[in-house]
LOTIZA-301699 format. One line per 8 residues: number of its first residue (from 1); their letters; for each residue y, z, x of C-alpha. Coordinates in nm, 4 decimals. Layout:
NUM	a	Y Z X; ...
***
This chain:
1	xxxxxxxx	-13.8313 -5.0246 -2.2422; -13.5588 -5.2353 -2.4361; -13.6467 -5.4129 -2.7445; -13.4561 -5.6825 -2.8762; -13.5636 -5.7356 -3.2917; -13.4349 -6.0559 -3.4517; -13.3802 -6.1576 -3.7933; -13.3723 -6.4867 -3.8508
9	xxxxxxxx	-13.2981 -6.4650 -4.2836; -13.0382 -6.7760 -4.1661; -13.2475 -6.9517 -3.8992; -13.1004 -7.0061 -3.5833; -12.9112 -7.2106 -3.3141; -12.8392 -7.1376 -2.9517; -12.4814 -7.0547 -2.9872; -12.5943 -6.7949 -3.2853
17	xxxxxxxx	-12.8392 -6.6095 -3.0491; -12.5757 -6.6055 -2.7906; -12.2603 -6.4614 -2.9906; -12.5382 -6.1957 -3.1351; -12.6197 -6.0841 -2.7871; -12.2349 -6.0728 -2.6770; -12.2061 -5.8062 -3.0052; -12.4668 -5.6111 -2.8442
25	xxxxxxxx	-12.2648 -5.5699 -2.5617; -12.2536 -5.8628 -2.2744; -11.9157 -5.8782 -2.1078; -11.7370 -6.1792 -2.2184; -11.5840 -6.2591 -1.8401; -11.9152 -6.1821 -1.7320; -12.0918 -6.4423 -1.9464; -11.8129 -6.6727 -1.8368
33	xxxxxxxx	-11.8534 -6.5880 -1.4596; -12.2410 -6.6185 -1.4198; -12.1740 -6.9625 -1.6588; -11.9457 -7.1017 -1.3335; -12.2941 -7.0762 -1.1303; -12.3767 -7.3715 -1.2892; -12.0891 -7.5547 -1.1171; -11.9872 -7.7299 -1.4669
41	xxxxxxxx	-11.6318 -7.5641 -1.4779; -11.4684 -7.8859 -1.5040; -11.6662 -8.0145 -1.8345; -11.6669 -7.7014 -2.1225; -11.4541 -7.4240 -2.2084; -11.6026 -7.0999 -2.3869; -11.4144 -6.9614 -2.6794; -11.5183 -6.6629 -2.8384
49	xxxxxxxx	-11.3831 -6.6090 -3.1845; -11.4402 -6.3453 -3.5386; -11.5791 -6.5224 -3.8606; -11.6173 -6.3611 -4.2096; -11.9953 -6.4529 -4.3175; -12.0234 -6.2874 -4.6832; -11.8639 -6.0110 -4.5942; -12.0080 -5.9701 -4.2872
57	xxxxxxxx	-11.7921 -5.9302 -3.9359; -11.9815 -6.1738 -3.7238; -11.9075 -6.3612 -3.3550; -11.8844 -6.7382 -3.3250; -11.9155 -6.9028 -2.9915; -11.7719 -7.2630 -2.9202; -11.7828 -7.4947 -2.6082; -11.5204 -7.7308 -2.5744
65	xxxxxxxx	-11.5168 -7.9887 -2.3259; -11.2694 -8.0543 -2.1395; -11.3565 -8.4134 -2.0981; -11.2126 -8.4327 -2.4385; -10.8334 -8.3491 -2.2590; -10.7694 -8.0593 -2.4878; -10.8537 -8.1804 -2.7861; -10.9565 -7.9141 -3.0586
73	xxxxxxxx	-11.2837 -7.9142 -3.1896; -11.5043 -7.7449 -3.4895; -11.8318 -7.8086 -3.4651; -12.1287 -7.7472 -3.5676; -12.4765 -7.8147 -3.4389; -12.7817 -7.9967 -3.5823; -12.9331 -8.0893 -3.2992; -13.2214 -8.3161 -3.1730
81	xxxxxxxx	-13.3019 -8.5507 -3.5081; -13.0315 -8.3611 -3.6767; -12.6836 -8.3956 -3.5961; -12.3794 -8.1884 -3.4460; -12.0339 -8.2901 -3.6595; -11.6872 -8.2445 -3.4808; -11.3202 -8.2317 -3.5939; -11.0684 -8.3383 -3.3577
89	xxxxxxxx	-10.7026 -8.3561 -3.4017; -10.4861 -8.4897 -3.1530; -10.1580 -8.6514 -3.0927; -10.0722 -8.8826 -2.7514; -9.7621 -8.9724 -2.6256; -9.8545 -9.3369 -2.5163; -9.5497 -9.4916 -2.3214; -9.2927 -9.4486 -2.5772
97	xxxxxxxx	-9.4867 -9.5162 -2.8490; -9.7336 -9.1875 -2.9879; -10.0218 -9.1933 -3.2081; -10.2457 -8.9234 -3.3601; -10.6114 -8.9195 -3.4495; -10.8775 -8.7531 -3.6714; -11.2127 -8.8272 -3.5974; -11.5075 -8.6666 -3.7127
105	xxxxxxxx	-11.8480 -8.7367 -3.5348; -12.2528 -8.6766 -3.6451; -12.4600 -8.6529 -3.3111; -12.8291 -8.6471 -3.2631; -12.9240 -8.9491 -3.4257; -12.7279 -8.9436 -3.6755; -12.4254 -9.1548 -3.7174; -12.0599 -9.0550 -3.6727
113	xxxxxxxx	-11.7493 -9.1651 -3.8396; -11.4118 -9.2186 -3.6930; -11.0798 -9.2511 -3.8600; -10.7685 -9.3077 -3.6520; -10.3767 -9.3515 -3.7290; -10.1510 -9.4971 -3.4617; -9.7914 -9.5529 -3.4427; -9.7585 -9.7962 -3.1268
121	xxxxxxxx	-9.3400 -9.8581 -3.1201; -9.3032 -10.0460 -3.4396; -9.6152 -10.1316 -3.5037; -9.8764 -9.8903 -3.6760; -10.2557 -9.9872 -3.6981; -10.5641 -9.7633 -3.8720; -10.9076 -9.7846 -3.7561; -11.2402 -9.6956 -3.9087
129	xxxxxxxx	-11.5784 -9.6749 -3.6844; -11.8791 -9.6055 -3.7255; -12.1438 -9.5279 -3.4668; -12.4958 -9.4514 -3.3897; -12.6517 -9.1975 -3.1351; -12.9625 -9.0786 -2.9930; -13.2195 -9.3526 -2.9297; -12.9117 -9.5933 -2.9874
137	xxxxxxxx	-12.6559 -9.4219 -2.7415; -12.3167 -9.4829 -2.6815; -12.0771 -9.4078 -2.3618; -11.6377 -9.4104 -2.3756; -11.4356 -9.2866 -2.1678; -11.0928 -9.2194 -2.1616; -10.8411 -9.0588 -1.9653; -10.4915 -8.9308 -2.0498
145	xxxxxxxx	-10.1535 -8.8510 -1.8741; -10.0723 -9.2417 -1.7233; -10.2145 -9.4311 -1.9741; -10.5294 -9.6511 -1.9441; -10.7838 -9.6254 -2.2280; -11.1348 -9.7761 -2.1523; -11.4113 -9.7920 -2.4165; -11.7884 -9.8959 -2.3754
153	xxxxxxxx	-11.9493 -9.8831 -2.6946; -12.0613 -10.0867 -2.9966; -11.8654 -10.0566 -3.3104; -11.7375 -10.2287 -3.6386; -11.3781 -10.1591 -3.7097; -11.1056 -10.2317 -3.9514; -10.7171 -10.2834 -3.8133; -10.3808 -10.3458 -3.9739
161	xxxxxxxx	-10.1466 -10.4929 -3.7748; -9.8132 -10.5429 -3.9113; -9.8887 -10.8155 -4.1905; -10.1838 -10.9074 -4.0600; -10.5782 -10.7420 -4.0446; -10.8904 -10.8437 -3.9306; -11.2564 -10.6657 -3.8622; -11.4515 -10.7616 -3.5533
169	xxxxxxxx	-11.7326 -10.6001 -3.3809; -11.7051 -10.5730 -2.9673; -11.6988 -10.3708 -2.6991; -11.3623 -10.3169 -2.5184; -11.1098 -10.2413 -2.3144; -10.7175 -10.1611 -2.3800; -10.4035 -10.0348 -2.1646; -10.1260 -9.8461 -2.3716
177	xxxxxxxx	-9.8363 -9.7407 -2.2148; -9.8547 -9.5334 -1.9288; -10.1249 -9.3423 -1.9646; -10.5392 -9.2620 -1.9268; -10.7936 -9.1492 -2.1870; -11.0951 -9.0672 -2.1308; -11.3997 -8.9818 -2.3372; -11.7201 -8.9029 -2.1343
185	xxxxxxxx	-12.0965 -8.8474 -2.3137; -12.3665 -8.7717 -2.0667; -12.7232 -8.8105 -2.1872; -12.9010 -8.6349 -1.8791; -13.3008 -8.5999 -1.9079; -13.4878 -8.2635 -1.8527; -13.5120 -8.3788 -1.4804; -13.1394 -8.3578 -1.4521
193	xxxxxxxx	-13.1151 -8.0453 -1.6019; -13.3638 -7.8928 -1.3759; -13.1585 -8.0248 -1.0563; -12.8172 -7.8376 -1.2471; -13.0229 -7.5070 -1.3099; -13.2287 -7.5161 -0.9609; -12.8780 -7.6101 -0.7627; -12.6976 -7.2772 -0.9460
201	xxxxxxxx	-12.6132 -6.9519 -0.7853; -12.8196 -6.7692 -1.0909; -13.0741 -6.5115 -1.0374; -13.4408 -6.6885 -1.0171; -13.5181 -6.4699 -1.3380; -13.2102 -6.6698 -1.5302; -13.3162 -6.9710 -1.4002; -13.7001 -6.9868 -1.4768
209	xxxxxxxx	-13.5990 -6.8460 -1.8776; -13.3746 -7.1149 -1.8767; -13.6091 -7.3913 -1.7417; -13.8758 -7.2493 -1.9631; -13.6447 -7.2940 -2.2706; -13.5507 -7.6845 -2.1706; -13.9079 -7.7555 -2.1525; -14.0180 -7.6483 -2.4814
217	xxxxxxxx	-13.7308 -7.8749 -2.5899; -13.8558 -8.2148 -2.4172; -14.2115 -8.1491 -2.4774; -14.1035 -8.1517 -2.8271; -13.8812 -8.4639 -2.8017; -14.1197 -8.6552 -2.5957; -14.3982 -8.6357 -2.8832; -14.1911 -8.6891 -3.1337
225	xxxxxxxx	-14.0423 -9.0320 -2.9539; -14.4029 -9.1051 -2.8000; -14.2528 -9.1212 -2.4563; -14.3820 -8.9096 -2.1501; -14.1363 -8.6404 -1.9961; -13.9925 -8.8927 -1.7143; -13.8786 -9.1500 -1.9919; -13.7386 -8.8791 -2.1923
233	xxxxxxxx	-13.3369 -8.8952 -2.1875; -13.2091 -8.7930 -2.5304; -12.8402 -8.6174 -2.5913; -12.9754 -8.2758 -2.7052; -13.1235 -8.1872 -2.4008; -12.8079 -8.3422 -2.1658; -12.5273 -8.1732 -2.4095; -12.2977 -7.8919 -2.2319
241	xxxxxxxx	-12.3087 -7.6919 -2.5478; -12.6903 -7.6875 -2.5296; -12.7064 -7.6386 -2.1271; -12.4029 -7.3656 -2.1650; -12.6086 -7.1847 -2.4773; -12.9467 -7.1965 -2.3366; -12.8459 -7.0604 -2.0088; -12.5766 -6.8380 -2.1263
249	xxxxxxxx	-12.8877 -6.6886 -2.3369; -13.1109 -6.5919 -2.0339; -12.8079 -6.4692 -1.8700; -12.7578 -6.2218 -2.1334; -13.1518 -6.1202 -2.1633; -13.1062 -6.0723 -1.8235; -12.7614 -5.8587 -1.8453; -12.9545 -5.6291 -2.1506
257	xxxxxxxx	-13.1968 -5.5616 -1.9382; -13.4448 -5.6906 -2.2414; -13.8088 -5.6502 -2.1511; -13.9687 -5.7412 -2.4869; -13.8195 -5.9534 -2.7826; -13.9598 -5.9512 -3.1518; -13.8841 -6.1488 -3.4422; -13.9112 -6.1857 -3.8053
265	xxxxxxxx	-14.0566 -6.4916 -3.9568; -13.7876 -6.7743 -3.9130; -13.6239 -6.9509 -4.2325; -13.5618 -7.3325 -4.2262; -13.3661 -7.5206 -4.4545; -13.4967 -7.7510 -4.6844; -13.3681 -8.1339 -4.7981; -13.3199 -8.4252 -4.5703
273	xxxxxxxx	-13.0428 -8.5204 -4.3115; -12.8967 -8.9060 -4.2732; -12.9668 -8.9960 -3.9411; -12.9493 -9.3231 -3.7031; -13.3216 -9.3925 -3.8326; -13.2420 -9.2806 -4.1982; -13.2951 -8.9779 -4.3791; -13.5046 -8.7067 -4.1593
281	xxxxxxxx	-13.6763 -8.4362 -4.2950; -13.6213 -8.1039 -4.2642; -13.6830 -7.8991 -4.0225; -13.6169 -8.1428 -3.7995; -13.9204 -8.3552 -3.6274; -13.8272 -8.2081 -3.2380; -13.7944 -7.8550 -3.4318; -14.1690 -7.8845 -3.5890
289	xxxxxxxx	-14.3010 -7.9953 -3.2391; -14.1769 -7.6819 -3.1053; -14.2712 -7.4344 -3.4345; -14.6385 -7.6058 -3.3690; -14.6593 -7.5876 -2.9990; -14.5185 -7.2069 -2.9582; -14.7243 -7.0988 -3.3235; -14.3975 -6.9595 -3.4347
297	xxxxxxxx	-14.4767 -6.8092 -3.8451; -14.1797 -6.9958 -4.0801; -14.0784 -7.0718 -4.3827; -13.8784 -7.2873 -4.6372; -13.5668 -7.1104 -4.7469; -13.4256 -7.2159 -5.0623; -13.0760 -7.3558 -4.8770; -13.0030 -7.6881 -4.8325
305	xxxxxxxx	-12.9212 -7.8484 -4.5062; -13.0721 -7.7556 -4.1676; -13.1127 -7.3438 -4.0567; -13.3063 -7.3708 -3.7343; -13.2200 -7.6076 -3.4639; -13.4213 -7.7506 -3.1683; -13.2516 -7.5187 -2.9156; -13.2730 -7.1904 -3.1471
313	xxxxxxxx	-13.6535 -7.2818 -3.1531; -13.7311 -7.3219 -2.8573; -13.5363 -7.0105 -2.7291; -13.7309 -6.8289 -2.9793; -14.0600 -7.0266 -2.8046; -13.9710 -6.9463 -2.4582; -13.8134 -6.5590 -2.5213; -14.0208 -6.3779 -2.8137
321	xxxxxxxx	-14.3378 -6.1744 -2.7000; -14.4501 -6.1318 -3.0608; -14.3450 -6.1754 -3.4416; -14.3312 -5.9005 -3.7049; -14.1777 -5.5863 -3.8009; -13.8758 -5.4105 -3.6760; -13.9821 -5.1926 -3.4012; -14.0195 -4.7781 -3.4681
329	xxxxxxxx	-13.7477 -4.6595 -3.1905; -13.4208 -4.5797 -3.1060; -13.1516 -4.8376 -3.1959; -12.8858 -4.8661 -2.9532; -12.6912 -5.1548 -3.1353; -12.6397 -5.4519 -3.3777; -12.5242 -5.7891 -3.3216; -12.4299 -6.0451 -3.5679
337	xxxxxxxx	-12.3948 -6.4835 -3.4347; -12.2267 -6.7041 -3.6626; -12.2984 -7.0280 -3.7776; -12.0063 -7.2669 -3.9241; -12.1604 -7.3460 -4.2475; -12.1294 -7.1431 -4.5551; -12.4607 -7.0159 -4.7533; -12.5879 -6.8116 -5.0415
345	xxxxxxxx	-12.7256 -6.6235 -4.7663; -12.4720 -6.5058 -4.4824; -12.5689 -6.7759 -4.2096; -12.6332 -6.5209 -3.9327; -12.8826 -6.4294 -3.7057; -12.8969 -6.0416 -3.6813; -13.0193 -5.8480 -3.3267; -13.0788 -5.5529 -3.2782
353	xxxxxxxx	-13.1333 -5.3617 -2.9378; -13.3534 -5.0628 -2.9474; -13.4798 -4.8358 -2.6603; -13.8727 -4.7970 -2.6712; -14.1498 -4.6174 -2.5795; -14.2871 -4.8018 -2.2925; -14.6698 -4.6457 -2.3752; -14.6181 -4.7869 -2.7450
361	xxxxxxxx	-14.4827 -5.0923 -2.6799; -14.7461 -5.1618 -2.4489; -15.0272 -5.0009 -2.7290; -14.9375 -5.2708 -2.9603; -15.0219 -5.5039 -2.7026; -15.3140 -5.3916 -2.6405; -15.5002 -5.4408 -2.9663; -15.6676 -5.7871 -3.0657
369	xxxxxxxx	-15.8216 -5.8988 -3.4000; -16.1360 -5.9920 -3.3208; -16.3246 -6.2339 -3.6320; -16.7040 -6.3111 -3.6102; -16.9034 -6.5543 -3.8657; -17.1940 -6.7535 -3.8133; -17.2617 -7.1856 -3.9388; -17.5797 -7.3546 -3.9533
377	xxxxxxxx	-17.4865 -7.6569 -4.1732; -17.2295 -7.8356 -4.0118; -17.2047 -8.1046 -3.7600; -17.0603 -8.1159 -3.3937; -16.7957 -8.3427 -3.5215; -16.7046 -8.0554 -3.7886; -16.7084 -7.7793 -3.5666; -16.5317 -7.9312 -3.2501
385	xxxxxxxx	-16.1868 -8.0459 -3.5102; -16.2291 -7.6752 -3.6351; -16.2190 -7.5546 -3.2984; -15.8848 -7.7632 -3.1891; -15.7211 -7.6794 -3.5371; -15.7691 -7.3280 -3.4387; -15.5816 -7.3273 -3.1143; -15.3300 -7.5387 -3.2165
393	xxxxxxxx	-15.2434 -7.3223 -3.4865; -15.2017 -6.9842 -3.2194; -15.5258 -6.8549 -3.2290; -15.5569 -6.6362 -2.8517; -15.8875 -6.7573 -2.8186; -16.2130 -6.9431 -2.9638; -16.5585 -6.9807 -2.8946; -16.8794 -7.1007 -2.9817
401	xxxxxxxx	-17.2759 -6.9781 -2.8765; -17.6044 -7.1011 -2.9953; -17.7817 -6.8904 -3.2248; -18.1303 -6.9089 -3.4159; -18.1034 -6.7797 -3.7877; -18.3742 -6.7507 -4.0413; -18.6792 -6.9702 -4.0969; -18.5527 -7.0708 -3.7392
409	xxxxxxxx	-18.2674 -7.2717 -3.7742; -18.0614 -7.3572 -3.4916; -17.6819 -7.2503 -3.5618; -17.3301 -7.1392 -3.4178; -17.1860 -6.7919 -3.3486; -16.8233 -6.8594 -3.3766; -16.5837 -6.5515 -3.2160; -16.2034 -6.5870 -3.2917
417	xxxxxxxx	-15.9441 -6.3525 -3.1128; -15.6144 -6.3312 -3.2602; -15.3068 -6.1421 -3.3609; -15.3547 -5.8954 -3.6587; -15.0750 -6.0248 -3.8174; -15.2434 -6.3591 -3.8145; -15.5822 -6.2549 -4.0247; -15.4341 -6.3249 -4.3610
425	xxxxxxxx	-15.3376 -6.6742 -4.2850; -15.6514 -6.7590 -4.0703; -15.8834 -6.6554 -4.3295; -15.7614 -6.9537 -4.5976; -15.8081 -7.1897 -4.2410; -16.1666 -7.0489 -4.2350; -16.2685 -7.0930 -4.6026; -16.0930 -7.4189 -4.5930
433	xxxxxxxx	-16.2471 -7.5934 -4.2908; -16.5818 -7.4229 -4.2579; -16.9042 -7.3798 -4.5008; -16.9075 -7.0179 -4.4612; -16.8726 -6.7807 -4.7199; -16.7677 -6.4506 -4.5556; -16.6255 -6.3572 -4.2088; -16.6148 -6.0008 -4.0067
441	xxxxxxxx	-16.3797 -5.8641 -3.8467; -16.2636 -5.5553 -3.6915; -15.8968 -5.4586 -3.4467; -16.0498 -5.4469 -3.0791; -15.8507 -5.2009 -2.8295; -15.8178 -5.4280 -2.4760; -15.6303 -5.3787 -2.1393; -15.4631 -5.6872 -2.0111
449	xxxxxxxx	-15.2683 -5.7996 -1.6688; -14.9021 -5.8354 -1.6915; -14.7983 -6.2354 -1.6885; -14.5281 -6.4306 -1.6301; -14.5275 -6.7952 -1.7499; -14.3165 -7.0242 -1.4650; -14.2073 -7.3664 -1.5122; -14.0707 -7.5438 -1.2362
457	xxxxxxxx	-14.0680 -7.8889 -1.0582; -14.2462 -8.1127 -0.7952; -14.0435 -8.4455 -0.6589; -13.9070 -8.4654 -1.0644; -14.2237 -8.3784 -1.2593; -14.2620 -8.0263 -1.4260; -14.5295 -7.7838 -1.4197; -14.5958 -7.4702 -1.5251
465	xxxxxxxx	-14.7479 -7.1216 -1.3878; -14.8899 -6.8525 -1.4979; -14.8645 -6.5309 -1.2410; -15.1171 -6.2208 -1.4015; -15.0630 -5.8521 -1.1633; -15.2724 -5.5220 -1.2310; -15.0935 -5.2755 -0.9992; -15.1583 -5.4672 -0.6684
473	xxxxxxxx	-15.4156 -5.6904 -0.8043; -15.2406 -6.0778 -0.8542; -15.3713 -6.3892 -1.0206; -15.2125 -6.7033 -0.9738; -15.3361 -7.0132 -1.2738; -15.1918 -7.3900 -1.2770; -15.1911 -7.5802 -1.5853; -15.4298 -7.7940 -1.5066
481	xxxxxxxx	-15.2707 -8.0947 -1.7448; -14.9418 -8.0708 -1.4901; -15.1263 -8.1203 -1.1929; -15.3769 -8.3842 -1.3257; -15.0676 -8.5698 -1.4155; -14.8837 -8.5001 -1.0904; -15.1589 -8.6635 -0.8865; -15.1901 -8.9301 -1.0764
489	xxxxxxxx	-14.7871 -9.0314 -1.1040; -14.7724 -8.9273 -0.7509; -15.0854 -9.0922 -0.6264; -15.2084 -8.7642 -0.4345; -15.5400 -8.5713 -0.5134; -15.5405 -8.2314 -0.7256; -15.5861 -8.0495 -0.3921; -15.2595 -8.1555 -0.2456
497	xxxxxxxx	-15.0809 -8.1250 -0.5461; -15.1948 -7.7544 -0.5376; -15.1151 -7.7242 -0.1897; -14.7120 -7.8124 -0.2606; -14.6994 -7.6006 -0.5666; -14.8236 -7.3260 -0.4247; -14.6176 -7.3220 -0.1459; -14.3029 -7.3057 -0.3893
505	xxxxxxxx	-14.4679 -7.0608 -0.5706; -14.5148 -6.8392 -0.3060; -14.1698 -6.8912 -0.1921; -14.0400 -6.7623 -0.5015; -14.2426 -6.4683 -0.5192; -14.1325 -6.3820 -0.1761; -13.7634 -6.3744 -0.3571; -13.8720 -6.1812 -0.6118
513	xxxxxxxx	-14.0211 -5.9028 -0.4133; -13.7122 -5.9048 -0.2011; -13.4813 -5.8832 -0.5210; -13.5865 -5.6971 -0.7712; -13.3716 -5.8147 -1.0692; -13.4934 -6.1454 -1.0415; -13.8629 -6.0284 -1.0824; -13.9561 -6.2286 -1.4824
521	x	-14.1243 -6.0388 -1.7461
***
């Protein structure tokens, strides 16, 4: 069975988990052919380069778009709240008059400054902008070769024209010379992305990662920006560098042949980012949604400025069985994925690919903690908000039973099933939020079904399944949330909600069977 470890000392991002899996040994031109499934050729470029991180030989992936007609950029990525940044240097030949720009950009919701230099004939002007993305969007677009420029956004800038300046704020429209430029940002929603992903030539395995990893993303977003998943259209989630890094990810699981990932406890950065909205804590909001919803173990490195992004958490949400130790196997290789800043600490994620016992890999997985206590002197109220702080925190399971203690009292057995590695950090959540003074405990061997967590789509709206097999023995479980909100958006009753979805499902388990590689772990 191959392991993949992480080590996340630096955090992560999506094009850092991708450049470390390349080191371990993904053809580049492969990456780049299964990437043309998506049909996107015409909008990004990969470039796959070498950076120095203290010392440390390390891989740096880049998407540039070719929207941006060949423009260079350097960027790097603080997505969702926080905000990519972009350096772009440029020079147009504009009838017979050339100018040359340097712009540098803060996406998310962040703001982004522009400063420009043109030399129009005789005439030279200079422009500073500043604008505003996210909830606050803007669109241009502009095309080169024979020149028309066309802008639609909403800006303040400052112009010198011959003797004469002024400052206005519009939206607008110019012609130079002969030729077109053309700027194009597309905010799609998770919807869209699904369509893209679904409408691919990619294995079904690629595809249902990659769908998985996209949904951990809007969930997030959507309770952070109190919207449900259909209003949801935010510029992390429609990027092509975060649609060409999350799928170019579950192309290379798949490509490994990785049937179990692991990581170490994830660093963040610390300190604030200046956003649309202001300054935004760190880690981002979307980035705590996901850390909450996936019960990912982190903590507060001491470097300032962001470590994990959005997309690196919910990768590690959608693609890591388990957190903790480096495995005891063979290690077949080491990767090392760059980040663009500079830190203390070499900004790096480190992977390492090891070849594992299957009978010990599955032995770990085998064995729950298993915590036992019993309450008699608090209220319903106290014990149903201890029971939801539980779960919410990652607990595997929770549950209460009527008991009689002494001199007759009526009280609650309460049974808690979790991860070993969790015990330390559940017992301050039981001393804190109960009145007992003392718990049990003891590691419970179990045997489990195999699952596979699906997420797909019905008429736009996303749902997710859970698929359990014991040799020939299969289980098939809805999330009973999805379809409750299916029917009700879709005005149909639970039963013929089921009835669709299971249809697809079957479908693609029919696919499966017939193709083995696709089959999901």
């Amino acid at each position: 069975m191959k392991t993949l470890y992480l080590e996340c000392f630096s955090g992560m991002s999506g094009n850092m988990f991708l450049a470390a899996l390349l080191e371990l040994g993904v053809e580049f031109d492969y990456l780049k052919q299964e990437l043309s499934k998506l049909h996107l050729d015409d909008e990004f470029e990969l470039v796959l380069s070498k950076m120095d991180k203290n010392g440390i030989a390390a891989s740096y992936i880049d998407v540039v778009l070719k929207k941006e007609c060949g423009h260079s950029h350097e960027h790097e990525h603080a997505h969702g709240e926080c905000a990519h940044s972009y350096k772009h240097e440029h020079a147009h030949a504009h009838g017979e008059c050339g100018h040359s720009h340097s712009h540098e950009h803060v996406h998310g919701e962040c703001a982004h400054s522009h400063e420009h230099e043109h030399a129009h004939g005789e005439c030279s002007h200079s422009h500073s902008h500043e604008h505003t993305h996210g909830e606050c969007g803007h669109s241009h677009e502009h095309t080169h070769g024979e020149y028309s420029h066309s802008h639609s956004h909403s800006h303040e800038h400052a112009h010198a024209h011959g003797e004469c300046a002024h400052s206005h704020s519009h939206e607008h429209e110019h012609s130079q010379g002969e030729g077109v430029h053309s700027h194009s940002h597309v905010h799609r929603n998770l919807y869209d992305i699904y369509g893209i992903i679904e409408n691919s030539d990619l294995s079904l395995r690629v595809q249902e990662l990659a769908k998985s990893v996209f949904g951990f993303v809007a969930r997030a977003e959507g309770r952070v920006h109190g919207k449900p998943l259909n209003e949801v259209h935010f510029h992390e989630v429609g990027a092509i560098d975060s649609i060409v890094d999350i799928v170019g990810a579950a192309i290379c699981i798949q490509y490994l042949g990785i049937e179990r990932v692991v990581s170490s406890q994830i660093a963040t950065g610390t300190g604030f980012v200046r956003c649309a909205h202001g300054l935004m804590p760190l880690p981002a909001p979307a980035t705590l949604e996901i850390l909450k919803e996936a019960a990912i173990p982190f903590y507060a490195a001491q470097v300032k400025g962001e470590l994990l992004t959005p997309t690196g958490a919910a990768i590690l949400a959608a693609f890591v069985n388990e957190y903790g130790n480096m495995p005891r196997a063979k290690l077949l290789g080491i990767g090392y994925g760059a980040g663009k800043r500079d830190h203390e600490v070499p900004n790096v994620v480190r992977a390492a690919l090891f070849e594992e016992k299957e009978e010990s890999a599955k032995a770990l997985k085998q064995e729950v903690a298993e915590i036992r206590f019993q309450i008699d002197d608090m209220t319903g109220e106290e014990l149903g908000f201890f029971m939801e702080l539980v779960l919410a925190e990652g607990a595997r399971d929770i549950y209460y039973q009527p008991i009689f203690m002494k001199k007759n009292r009526p009280a609650t057995a309460i049974t808690i099933l979790l991860d070993q590695e969790q015990l330390p950090y559940f017992a301050d959540l039981i001393f804190k939020h109960t009145s007992t003074l003392g718990f049990r405990y003891m590691l419970c061997p179990r045997k489990e079904m195999d699952r596979q967590n699906l997420e797909s789509s019905l008429n736009g709206e996303p749902y997710r399944v859970k698929i359990a097999q014991w040799r020939d023995i299969q289980k098939i479980s809805y999330e009973y949330e999805d379809i409750k909100r299916i029917a009700l958006t879709q005005d149909k009753t639970l039963q013929e909600v089921l009835n669709e979805i299971s249809f697809s499902v079957f479908e693609s388990i029919r696919r499966q069977e017939e193709d083995p590689t696709n089959h999901i772990e």
